[in-house]
RODO-2510 file (C-alpha; in nm, 4 decimals, decimal comma):
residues 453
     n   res          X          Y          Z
     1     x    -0,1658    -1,4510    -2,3807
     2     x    -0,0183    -1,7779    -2,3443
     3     x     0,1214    -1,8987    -1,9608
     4     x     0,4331    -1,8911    -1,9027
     5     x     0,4301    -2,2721    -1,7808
     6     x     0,5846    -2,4083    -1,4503
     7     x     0,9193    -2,5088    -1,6126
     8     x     1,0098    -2,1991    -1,7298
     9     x     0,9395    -2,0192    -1,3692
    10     x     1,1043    -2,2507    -1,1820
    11     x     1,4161    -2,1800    -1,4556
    12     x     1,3414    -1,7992    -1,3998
    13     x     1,3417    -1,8379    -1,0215
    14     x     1,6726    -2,0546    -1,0616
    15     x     1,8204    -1,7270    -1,2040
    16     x     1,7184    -1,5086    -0,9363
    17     x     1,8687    -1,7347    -0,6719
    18     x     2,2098    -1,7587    -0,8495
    19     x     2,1647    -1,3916    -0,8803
    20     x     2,1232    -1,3489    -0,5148
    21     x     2,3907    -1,5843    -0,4034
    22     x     2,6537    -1,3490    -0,6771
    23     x     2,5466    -0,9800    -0,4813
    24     x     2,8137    -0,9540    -0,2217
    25     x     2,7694    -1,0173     0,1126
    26     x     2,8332    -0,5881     0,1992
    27     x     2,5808    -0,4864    -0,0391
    28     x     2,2330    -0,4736     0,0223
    29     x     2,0370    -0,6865    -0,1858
    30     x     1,8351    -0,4982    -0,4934
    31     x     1,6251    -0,5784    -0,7934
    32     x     1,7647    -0,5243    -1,1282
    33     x     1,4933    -0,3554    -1,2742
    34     x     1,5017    -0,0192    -1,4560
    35     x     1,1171     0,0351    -1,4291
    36     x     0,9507     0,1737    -1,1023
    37     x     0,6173     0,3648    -1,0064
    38     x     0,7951     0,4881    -0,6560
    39     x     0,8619     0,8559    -0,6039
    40     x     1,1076     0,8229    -0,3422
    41     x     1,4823     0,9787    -0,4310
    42     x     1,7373     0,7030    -0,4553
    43     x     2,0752     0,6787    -0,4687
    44     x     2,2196     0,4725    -0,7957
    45     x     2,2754     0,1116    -0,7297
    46     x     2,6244     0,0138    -0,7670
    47     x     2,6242    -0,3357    -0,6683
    48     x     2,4874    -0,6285    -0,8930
    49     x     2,0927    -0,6298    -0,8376
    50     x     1,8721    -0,9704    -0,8636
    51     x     1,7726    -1,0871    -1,2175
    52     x     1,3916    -1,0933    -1,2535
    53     x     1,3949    -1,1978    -1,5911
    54     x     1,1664    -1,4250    -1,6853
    55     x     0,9548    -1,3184    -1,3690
    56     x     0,7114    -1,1144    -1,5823
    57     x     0,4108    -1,3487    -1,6865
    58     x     0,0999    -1,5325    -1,5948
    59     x     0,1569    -1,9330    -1,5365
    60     x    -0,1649    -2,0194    -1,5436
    61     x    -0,5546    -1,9429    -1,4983
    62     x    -0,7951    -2,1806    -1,3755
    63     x    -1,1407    -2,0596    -1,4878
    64     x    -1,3468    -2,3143    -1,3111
    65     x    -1,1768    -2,1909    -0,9658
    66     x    -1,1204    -1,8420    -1,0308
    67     x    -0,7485    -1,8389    -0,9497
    68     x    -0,4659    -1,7490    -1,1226
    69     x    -0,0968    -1,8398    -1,0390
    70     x     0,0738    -1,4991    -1,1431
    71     x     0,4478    -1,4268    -1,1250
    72     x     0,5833    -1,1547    -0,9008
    73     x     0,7217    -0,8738    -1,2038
    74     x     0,3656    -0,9329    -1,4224
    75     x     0,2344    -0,6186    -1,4888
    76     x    -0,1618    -0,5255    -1,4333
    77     x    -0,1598    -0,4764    -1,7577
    78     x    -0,0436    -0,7977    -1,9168
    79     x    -0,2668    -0,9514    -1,6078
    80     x    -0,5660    -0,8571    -1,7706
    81     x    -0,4761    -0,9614    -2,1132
    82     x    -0,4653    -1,2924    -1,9701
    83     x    -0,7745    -1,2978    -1,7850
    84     x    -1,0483    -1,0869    -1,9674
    85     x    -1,0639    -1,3252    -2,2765
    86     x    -1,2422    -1,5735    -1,9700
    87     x    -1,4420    -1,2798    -1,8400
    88     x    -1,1951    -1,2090    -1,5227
    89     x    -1,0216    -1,0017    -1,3615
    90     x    -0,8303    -0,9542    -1,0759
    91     x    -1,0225    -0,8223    -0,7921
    92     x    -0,8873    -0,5245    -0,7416
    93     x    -0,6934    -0,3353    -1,0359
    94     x    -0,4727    -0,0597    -0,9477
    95     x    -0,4654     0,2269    -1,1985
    96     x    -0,1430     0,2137    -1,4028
    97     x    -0,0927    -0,0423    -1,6194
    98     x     0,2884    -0,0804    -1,5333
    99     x     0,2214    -0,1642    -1,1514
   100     x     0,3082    -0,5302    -1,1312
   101     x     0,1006    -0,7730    -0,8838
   102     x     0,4233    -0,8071    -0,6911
   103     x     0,4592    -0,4532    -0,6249
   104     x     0,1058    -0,4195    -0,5732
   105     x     0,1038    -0,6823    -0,2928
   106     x     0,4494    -0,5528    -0,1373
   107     x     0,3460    -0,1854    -0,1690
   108     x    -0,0420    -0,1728    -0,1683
   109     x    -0,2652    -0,1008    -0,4526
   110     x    -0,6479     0,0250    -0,4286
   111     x    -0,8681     0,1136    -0,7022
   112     x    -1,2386     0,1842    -0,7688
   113     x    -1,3608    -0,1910    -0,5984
   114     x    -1,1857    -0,1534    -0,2985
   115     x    -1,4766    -0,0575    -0,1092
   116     x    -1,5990    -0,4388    -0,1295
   117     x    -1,3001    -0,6054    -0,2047
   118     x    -1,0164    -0,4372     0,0242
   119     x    -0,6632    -0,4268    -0,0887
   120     x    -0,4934    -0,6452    -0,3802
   121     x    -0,2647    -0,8268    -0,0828
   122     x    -0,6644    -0,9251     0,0456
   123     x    -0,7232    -1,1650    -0,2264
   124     x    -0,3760    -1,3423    -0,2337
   125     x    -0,3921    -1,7062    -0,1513
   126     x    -0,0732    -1,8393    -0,1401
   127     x     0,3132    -1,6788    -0,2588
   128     x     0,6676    -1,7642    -0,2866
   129     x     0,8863    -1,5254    -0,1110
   130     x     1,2827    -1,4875    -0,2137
   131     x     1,3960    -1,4161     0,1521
   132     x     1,6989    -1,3023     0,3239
   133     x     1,8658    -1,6527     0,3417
   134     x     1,8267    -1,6819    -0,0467
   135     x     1,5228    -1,9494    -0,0018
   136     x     1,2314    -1,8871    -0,1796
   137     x     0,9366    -1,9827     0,0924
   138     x     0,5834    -2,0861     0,0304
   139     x     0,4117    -1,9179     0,2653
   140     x    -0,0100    -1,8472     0,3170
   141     x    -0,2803    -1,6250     0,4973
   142     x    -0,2244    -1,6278     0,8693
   143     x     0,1716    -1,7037     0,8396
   144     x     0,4216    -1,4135     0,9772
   145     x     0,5648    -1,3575     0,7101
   146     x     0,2711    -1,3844     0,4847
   147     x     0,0869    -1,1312     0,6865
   148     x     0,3813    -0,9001     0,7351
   149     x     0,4581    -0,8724     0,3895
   150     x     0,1984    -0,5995     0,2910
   151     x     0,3697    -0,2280     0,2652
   152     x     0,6933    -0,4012     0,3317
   153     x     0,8461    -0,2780    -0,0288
   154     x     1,0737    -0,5384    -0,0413
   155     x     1,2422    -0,5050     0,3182
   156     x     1,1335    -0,8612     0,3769
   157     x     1,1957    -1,0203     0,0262
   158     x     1,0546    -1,0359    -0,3341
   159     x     0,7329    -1,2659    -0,4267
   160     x     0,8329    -1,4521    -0,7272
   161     x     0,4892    -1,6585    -0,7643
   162     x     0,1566    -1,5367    -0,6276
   163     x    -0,1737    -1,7001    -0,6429
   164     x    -0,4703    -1,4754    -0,6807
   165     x    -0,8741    -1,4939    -0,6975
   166     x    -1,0696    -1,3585    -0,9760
   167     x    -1,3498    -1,2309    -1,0268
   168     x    -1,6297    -1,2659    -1,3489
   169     x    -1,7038    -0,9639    -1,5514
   170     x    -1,9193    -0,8413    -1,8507
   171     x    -1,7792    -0,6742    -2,1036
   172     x    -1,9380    -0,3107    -2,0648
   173     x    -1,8901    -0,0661    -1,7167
   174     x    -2,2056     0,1383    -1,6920
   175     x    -2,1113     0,5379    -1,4920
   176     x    -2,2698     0,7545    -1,3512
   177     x    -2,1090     1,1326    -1,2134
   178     x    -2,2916     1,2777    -0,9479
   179     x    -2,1867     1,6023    -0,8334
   180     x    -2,1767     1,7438    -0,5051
   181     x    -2,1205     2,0961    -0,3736
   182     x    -2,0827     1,9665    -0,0340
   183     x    -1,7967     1,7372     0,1106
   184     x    -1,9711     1,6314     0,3671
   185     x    -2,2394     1,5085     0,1788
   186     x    -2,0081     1,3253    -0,0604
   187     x    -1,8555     1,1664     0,2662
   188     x    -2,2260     1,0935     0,3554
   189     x    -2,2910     0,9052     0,0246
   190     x    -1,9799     0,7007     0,0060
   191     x    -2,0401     0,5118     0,3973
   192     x    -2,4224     0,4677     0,2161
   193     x    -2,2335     0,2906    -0,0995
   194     x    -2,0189     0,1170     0,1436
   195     x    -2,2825     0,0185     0,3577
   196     x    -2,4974    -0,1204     0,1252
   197     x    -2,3628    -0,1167    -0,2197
   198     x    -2,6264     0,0614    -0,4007
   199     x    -2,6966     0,4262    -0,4605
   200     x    -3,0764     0,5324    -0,4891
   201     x    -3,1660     0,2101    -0,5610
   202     x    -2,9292     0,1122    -0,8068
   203     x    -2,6569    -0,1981    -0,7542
   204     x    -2,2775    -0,0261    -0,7036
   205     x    -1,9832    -0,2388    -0,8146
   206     x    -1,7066     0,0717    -0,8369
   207     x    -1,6651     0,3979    -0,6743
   208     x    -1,4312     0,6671    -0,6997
   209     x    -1,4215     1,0407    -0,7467
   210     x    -1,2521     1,3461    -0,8136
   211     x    -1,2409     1,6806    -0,5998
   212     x    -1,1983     1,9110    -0,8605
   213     x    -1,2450     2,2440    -0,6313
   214     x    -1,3832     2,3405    -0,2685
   215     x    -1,7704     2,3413    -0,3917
   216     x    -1,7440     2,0890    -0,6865
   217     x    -1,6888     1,7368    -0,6189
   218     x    -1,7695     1,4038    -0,8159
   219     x    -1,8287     1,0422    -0,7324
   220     x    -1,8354     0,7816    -1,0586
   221     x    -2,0448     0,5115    -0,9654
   222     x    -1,9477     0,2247    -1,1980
   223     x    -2,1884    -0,0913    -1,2606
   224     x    -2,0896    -0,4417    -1,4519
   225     x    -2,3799    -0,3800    -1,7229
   226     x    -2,4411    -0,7491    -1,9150
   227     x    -2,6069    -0,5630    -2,1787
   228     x    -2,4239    -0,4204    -2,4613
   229     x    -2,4574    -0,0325    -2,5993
   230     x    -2,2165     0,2274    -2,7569
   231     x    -1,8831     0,3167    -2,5754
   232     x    -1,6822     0,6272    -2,5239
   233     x    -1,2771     0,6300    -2,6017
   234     x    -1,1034     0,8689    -2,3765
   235     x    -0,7123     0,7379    -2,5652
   236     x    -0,7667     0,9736    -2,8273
   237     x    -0,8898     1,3293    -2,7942
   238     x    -1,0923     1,2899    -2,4840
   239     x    -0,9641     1,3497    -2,1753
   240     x    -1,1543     1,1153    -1,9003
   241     x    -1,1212     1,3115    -1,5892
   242     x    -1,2930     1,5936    -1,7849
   243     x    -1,6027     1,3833    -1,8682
   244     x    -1,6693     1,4207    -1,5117
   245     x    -1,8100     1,7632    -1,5196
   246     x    -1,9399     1,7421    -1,8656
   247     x    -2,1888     1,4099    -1,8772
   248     x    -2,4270     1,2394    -1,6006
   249     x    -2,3786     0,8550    -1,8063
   250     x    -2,1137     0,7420    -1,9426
   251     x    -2,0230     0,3643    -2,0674
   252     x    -1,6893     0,1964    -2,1448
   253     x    -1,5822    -0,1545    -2,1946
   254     x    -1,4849    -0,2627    -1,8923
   255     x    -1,1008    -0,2968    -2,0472
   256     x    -1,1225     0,1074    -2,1029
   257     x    -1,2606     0,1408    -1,7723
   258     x    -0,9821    -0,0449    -1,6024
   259     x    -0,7480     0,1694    -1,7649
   260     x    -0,9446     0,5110    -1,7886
   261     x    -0,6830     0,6864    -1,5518
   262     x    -0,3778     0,5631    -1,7109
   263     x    -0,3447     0,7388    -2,0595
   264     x    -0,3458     1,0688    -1,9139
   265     x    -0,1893     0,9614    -1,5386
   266     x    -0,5171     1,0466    -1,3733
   267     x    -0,4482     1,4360    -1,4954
   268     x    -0,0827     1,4305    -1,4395
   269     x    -0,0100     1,4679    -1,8335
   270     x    -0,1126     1,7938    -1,8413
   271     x     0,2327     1,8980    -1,6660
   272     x     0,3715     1,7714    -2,0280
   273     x     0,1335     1,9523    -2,2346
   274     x    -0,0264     1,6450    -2,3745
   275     x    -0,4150     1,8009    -2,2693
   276     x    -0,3750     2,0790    -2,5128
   277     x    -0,5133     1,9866    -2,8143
   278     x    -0,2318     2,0827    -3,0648
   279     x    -0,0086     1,8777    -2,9010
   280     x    -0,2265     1,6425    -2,7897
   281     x    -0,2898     1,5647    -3,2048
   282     x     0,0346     1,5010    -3,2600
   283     x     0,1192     1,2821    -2,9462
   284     x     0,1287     0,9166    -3,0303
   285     x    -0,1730     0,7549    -2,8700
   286     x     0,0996     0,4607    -2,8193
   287     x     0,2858     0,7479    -2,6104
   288     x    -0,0135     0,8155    -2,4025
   289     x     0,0600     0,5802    -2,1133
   290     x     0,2086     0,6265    -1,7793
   291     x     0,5057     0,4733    -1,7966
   292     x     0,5782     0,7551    -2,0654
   293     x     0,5583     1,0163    -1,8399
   294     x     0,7154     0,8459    -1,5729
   295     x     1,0052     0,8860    -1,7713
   296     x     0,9698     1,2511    -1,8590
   297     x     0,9535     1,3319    -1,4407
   298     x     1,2600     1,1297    -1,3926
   299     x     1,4337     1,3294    -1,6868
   300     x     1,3061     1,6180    -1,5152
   301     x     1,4710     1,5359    -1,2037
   302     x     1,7833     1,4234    -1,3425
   303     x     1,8719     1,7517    -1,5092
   304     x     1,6127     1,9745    -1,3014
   305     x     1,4598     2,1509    -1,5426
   306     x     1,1210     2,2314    -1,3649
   307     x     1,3232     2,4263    -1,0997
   308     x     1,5045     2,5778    -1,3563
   309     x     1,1851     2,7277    -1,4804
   310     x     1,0559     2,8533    -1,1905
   311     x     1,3769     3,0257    -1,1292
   312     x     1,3434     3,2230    -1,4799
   313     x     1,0004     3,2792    -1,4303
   314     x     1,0484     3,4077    -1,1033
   315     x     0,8322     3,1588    -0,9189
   316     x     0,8873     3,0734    -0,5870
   317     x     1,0949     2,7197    -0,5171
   318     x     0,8822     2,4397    -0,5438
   319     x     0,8181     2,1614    -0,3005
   320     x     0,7254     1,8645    -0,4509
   321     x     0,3721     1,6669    -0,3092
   322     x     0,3549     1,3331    -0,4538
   323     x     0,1172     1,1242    -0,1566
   324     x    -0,1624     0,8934    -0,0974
   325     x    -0,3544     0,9059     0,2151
   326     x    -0,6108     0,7186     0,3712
   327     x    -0,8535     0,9041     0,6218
   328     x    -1,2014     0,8025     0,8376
   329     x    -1,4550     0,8710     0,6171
   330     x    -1,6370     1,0635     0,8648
   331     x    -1,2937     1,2912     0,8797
   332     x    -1,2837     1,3175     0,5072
   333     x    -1,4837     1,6739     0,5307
   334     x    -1,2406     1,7784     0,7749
   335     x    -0,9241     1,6672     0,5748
   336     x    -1,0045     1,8235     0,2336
   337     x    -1,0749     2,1446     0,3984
   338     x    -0,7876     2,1552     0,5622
   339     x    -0,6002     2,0678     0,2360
   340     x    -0,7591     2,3276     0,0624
   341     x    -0,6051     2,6151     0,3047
   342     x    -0,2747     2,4508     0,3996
   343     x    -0,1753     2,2872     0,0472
   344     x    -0,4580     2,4178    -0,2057
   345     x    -0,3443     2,1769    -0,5089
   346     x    -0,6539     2,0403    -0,6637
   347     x    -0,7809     1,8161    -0,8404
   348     x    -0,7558     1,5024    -0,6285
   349     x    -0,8731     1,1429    -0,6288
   350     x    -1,0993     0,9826    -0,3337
   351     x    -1,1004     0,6279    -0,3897
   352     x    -1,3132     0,4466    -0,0624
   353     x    -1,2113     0,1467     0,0961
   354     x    -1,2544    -0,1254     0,3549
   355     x    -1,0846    -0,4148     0,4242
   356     x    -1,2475    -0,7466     0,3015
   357     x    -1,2160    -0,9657     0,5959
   358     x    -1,2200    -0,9013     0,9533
   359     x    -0,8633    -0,8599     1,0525
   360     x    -0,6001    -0,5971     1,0221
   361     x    -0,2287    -0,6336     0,8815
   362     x     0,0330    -0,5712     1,0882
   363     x     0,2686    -0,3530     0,8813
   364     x    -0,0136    -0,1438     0,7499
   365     x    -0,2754    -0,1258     1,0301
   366     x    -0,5857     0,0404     0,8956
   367     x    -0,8799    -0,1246     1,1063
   368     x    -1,1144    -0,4288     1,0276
   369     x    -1,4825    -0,2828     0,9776
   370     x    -1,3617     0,0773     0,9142
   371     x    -1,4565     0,2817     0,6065
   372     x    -1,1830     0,4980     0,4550
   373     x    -1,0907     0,7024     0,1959
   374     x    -0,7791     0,7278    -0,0370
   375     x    -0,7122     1,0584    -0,1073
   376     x    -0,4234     1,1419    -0,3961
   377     x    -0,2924     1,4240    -0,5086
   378     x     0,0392     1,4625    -0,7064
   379     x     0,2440     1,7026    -0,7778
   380     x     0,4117     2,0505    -0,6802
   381     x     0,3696     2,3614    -0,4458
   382     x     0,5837     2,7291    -0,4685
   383     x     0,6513     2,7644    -0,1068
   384     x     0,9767     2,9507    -0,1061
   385     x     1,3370     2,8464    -0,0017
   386     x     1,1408     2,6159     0,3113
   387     x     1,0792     2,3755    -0,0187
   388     x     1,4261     2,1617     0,0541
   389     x     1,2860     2,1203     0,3857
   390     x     0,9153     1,9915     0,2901
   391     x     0,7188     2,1878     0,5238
   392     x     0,3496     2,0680     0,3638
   393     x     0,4393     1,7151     0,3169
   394     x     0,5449     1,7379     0,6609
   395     x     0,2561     1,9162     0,7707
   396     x     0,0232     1,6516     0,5524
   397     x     0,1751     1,3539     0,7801
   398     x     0,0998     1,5225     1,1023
   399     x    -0,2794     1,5841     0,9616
   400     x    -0,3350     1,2298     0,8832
   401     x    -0,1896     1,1044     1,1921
   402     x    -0,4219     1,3328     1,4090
   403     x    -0,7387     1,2187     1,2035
   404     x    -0,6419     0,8587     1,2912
   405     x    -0,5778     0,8269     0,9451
   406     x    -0,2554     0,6285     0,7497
   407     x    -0,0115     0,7251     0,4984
   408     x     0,1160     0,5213     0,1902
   409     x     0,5070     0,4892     0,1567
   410     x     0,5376     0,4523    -0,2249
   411     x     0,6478     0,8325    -0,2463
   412     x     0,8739     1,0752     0,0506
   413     x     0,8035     1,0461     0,4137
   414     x     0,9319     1,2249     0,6875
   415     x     0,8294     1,0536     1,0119
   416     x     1,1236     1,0306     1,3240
   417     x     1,1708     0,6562     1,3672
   418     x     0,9531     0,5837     1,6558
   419     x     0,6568     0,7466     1,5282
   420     x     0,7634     0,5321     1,2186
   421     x     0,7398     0,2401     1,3922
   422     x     0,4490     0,2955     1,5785
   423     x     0,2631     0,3517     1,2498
   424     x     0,3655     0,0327     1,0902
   425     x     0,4326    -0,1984     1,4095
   426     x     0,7719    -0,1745     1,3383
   427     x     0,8843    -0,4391     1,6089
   428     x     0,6771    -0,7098     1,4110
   429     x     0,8917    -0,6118     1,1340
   430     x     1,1795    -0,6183     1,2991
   431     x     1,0859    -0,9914     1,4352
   432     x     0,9841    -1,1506     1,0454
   433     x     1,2738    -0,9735     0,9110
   434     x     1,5375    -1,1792     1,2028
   435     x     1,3453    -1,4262     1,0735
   436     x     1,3728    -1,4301     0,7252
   437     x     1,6277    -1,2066     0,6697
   438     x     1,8728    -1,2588     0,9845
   439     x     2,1835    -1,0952     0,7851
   440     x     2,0094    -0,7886     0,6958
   441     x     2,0222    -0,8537     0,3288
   442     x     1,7564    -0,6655     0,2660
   443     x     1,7182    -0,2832     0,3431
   444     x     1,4688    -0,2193     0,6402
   445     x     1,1253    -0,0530     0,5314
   446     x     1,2111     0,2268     0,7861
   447     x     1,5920     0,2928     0,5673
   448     x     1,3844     0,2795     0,2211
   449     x     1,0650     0,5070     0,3350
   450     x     1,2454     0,7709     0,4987
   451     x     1,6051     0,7766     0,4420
   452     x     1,7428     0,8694     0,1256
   453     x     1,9114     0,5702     0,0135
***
């Protein structure tokens, strides 16, 4: 992939100001872009939105430094194509290829190396911020605004440039799926990974797992392997998640393993039929993304057709649970057993983290030195006519909160406004965004999370 080259960003970025300066002074300020991977309900924007164009590429990558100046709208996915032809990658690589770095940064992204190298905002350098006033600002670790701008979601402005550190990789991702019948003993396992990033011996470079049922669990343990040997393909017929509970090894090229949850939205596909095998033949593998069925959930909810369904099939109303939570790991044992009674929807992901340096942020406080885990789970529960009122993703919230754990805001939340606050030091907020955004240009995080815009 060739750079997009510093003269045609700084054209790009002239765009977006002029685009700013032309949104009217009663509107709040938008982006004009069709494509999103939040799952929070939003009203249709009306007013002119910024133009990103030209926003969407790498500028450059310096191979001798590991660094790569990226701007704001790339995707992960054209990311990589720029880096792996030098054997790099971004440090951490969230899982759908459509996330962009900016959104990544702005919203929070984990993956599988999270457990050594935090959060994507962790290994940012330096950005330029579009703020408030319509100034783009260079800005760096250890700034306010810099360190606020991590689960801000845009409340505090738009990165159109970010510098980034890489990281060297081979070309092949040894696995390994261990099972356990004991979540405990999986919580066990991942502080020993954590702690000293090896299991039984062997050198750990990614973990994550899967909680298929109470009594079968799974954690992949992925190593950089130099050596070359034969490769499985889970974009055709294969189904990756299900590889889980039917091999101990497994090995993909480490471009397949940055992508293995992506062609069938960790397991989310099966909601479209694409896992059964008729269909699944006739499916174009070209179709087998998520940004496909993205677009099949937002048709959904445009003409409500799931509910629909459950009505003529007599099905109670459905609630939909669409969340990512981070608990203790020592409270992980606690939380999926609770899950399992109050919410019962299985499978989900664990994905362990810790932050990579010794400090928290601000608007997303989860502590320095302090293992976690990411638990996901997407999609729907029958609860009745309580379902408009979203009594478990309600009830999930309180659960965190009481395990001292911390919720992502990419999808609904439900939280009063000083608990709000108090969970993502709203008043430091509040203070950058006088800052940098004295007019209120820019819709508070508190106004996008929880109210329905």
């Amino acid at each position: 992939m060739t750079g997009v080259g510093s003269i045609a960003h700084e054209a790009a970025v002239a765009r977006l100001k002029q685009s700013f300066a032309a949104v009217p002074r009663s509107a709040n300020v938008r982006l004009a872009k069709k494509t999103s991977n939040l799952f929070r309900a939003r009203k249709a924007n009306v007013a002119p939105g910024l133009d990103v164009s030209g926003l969407d590429g790498v500028i450059s990558v310096d191979v001798a430094a590991r660094t790569a100046d990226v701007q704001g709208m790339c995707t992960y996915e054209d990311l990589v194509d720029a880096t792996l032809p030098h054997g790099l990658i971004p440090l951490v690589v969230p899982q759908l290829r459509t996330i962009t770095l900016g959104g990544a940064v702005s919203g929070l992204g984990i993956e599988s190396t999270s457990f050594r190298n935090g959060l994507p905002h962790e290994s940012v350098l330096e950005m330029d911020i579009l703020t408030g006033t319509g100034e783009v600002v260079t800005t760096s670790p250890g700034e306010p605004l810099f360190d606020a701008f991590p689960n801000s979601y845009g409340s505090l402005g738009y990165a159109t440039r970010l510098r980034i550190e890489l990281e060297q990789v081979p070309a092949q991702v040894a696995l390994r799926h261990v099972r356990f019948s004991d979540f405990g003993l999986i919580a066990k396992a991942i502080a020993e990974v954590v702690e000293t990033g090896e299991w039984h011996g062997e050198r750990v470079d990614a973990i994550d797992g899967v909680a298929f049922e109470p009594g079968e669990g799974y954690l992949t343990l992925a190593s950089w392997v130099e050596e070359d040997g034969p490769t499985s393909d889970y974009t055709g017929m294969a189904i990756f998640y299900r590889s889980l509970q039917q091999r101990e090894v497994d090995r993909l090229s480490i471009y397949d393993y940055l992508w293995r949850w992506d062609t069938d939205w960790f397991w989310c596909s099966r909601a479209f039929g694409a896992q059964n095998p008729r269909v699944r033949r006739f499916w174009p593998r070209r179709w087998r993304r998520s940004d496909v069925y993205y677009k099949l959930v937002r048709l959904d909810q445009r003409f409500d057709i799931a509910r629909r369904l459950d009505k003529r099939a007599g099905r109670a109303e459905a609630e939909r649970v669409v969340q990512d939570v981070e608990i203790p790991v020592e409270r992980l044992e606690e939380f999926l057993a609770w899950f399992d009674d109050e919410v019962g929807m299985r499978p989900v992901w664990i994905c362990p983290l810790k932050l990579r340096g010794d400090r928290s942020w601000p608007s997303y406080p989860l502590a320095a030195g302090v293992t976690y885990v990411n638990v996901g789970f997407w999609g729907a529960v029958n609860v009745g006519p309580e379902a408009p009122h979203a009594p478990r993703n309600r009830a999930i919230e309180a659960k965190v909160h009481a395990l001292g754990g911390h919720k992502s805001l990419y999808s609904e939340a439900f939280y009063d406004r000083e608990t709000f606050d108090q969970l993502y030091d709203g008043a430091n907020l509040a203070a950058v965004k006088q800052r940098f955004d004295p007019d209120d240009r820019f819709t508070s995080l508190y106004d996008k999370a929880v109210k329905r815009r």
